[in-house]
Residue, then its C-alpha position, 0 to 999 in steps of 0.5 A: x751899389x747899383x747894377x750899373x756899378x756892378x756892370x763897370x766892376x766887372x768891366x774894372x775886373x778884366x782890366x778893360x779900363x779904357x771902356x769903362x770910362x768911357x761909360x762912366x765919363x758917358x754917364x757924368x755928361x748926363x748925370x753930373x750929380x750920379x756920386x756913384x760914376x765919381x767913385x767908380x771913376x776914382x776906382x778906375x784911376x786907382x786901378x791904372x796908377x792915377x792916384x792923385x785923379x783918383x783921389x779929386x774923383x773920390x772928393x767929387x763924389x764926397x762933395x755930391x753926397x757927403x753920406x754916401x759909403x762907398x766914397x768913403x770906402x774908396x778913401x779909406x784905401x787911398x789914404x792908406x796907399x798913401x801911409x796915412x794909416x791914421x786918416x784911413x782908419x778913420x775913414x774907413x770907420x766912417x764907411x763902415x758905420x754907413x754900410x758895414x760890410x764884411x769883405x777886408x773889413x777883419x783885416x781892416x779891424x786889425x790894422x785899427x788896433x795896430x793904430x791903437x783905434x780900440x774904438x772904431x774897431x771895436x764895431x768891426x769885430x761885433x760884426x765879425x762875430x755875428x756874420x762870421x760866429x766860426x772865424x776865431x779871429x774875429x773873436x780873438x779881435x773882439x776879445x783883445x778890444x774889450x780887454x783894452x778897454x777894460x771890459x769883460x773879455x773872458x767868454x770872446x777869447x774862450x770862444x776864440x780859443x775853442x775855434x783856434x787854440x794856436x793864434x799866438x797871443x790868445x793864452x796870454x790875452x786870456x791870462x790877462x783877461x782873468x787877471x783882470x776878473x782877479x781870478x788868479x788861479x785862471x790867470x795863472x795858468x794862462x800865462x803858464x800856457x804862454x810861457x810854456x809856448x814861448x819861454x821868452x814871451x816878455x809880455x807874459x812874463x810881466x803878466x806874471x808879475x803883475x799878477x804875483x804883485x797884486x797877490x802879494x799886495x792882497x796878502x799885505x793888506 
């Protein structure tokens, strides 16, 4: 955004909110059109707990300039302050693909998945892995993406596992990732590692299992 967005950030920052709209109302009666003051008055709403004058300011700015990130950034947090988990995943992929952005946008990744949007997290996670190669996170993210959609997961969730063998899932996402390359030998020992953490780990136990079935269905045949 510009420096004059950046100037009313800073004014939003410390709290001085009667200032700052009073400078963005200043520059909508000389710039009606400037989607940038919309939003940041939609930022100042928010701020003050004027959620539904937060939400007509951001429409404002939609309207004006329907390509405009920002606006959609400031929406995709509205509507989740508003439990619409679904819309605002949405929204906030739409940002996103306009202007990626690090900042929130792993735990944005995360909540994604939690809504079973493998797809519009999926360029999310890529991003994490380029801009931040060293946060495992962003690879364990990257890798269980790829393993729901039946890619090949192997290398992400290794790297995820070389950077932070403790994320909880990570042995049994790598258990099922082999599984799925039909190494068993590798998936096995994945889901031991699993079960030796947590013996009572139902997702690996029936990993396990469908891992045995599929050896023995080989066997069958």
């Amino acid at each position: 955004m510009s420096a004059w967005s950046e100037q009313i950030g800073r004014l939003i920052g410390v709290r001085e909110w009667t200032v700052a709209l009073a400078e963005i109302d200043a520059r909508i009666a000389q710039e009606p059109h400037a989607t940038e003051a919309w939003v940041m008055k939609s930022q100042v709403f928010l701020q003050t707990d004027r959620l539904a004058e937060s939400m007509t300011a951001v429409e404002c700015a939609l309207r004006l300039d329907d390509a405009f990130a920002p606006a959609y950034y400031q929406l995709a947090y509205l509507l989740h302050l508003q439990g619409r988990m679904d819309d605002a995943v949405v929204q906030y992929a739409r940002a996103f693909s306009l202007h990626p952005v690090l900042d929130d946008s792993l735990g944005w990744c995360q909540l994604m998945i939690a809504c079973g949007q493998y797809g519009l997290a999926k360029p999310l996670a890529v991003y994490w892995t380029t801009g931040q190669p060293d946060v495992a996170e962003g690879w364990f993210l990257y890798g269980t993406i790829q393993l729901v959609l039946h890619e090949p997961a192997v290398d992400a969730l290794l790297k995820a596992w070389t950077l932070d063998p403790d994320i909880a899932d990570l042995p049994n996402n790598l258990g099922r990732a082999y599984l799925e390359q039909q190494d068993w030998t590798e998936a096995e020992r994945w889901f031991d590692i699993a079960l030796t953490r947590r013996p009572d780990d139902l997702r690996a136990l029936k990993n396990r299992k469908l891992l045995h079935n599929r050896q023995q269905s080989l066997r069958d045949h």
